[in-house]
C-alpha positions in Angstrom: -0.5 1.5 -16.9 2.3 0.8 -19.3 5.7 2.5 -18.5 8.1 2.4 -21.7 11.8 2.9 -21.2 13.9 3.5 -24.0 17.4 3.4 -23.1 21.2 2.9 -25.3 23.8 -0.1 -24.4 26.8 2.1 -22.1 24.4 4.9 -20.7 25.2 5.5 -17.3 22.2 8.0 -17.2 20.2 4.7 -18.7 21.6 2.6 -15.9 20.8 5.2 -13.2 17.1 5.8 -14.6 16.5 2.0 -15.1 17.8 1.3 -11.8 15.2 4.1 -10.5 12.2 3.2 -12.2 13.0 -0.7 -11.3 12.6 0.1 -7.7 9.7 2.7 -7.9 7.8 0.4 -10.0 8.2 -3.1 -7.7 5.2 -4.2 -6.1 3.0 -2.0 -7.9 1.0 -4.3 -10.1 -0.8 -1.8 -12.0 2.9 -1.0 -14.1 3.2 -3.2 -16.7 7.5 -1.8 -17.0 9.3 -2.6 -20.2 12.6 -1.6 -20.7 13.7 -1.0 -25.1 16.7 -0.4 -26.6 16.8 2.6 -28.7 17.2 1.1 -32.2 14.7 -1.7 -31.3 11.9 0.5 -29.6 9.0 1.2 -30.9 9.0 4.7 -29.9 11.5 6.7 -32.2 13.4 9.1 -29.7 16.9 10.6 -30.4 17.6 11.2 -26.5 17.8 8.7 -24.0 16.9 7.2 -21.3 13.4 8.4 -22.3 10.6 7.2 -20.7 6.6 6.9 -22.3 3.8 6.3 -20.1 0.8 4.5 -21.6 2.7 5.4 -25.0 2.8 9.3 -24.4 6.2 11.1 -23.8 6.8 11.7 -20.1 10.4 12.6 -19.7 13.8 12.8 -21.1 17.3 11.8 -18.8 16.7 11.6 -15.8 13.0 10.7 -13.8 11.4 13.4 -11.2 10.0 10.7 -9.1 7.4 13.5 -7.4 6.3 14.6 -10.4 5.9 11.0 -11.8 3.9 10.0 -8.4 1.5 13.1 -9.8 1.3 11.8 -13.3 0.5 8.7 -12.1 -2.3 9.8 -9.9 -3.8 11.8 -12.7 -4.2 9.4 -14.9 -5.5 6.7 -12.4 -8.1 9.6 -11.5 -9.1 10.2 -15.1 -9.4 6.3 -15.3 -11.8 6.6 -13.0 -13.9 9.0 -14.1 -14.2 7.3 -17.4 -15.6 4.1 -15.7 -18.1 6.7 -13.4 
């Protein structure tokens, strides 16, 4: 699962969400976490931090960790169900 974060250089919201996502994502070995600045991402986004998940949108600002535990157990379900 590939988390994208696209942040700006002197975001504090950037720093906060980075910090976040750094933490959430340690020692779980199916996040591949990459962290882009704006101008340099691939994804073009006007609002930051932003964060894509397996190259789809998730969220803008800040991260609802609950509801990104949920995403992240719907897409390892639908992964499943593919390989079934």
């Amino acid at each position: 699962m590939d988390f994208d974060l696209v942040v700006a250089e002197k975001c504090c919201a950037c720093e906060r969400v980075e910090k976040e996502l750094v933490k959430f994502t340690t020692n779980k070995n199916y996040i591949n976490f990459k962290i882009s600045v704006q101008n340099l991402s691939e994804h073009k986004t006007s609002i930051v931090p932003s964060l894509f998940i397996n190259g789809k949108l998730f969220a803008y600002g800040d991260v609802n960790i609950k509801q990104l535990n949920k995403k992240i157990q719907k897409i390892i379900r639908e992964e499943v169900n593919v390989l079934v």
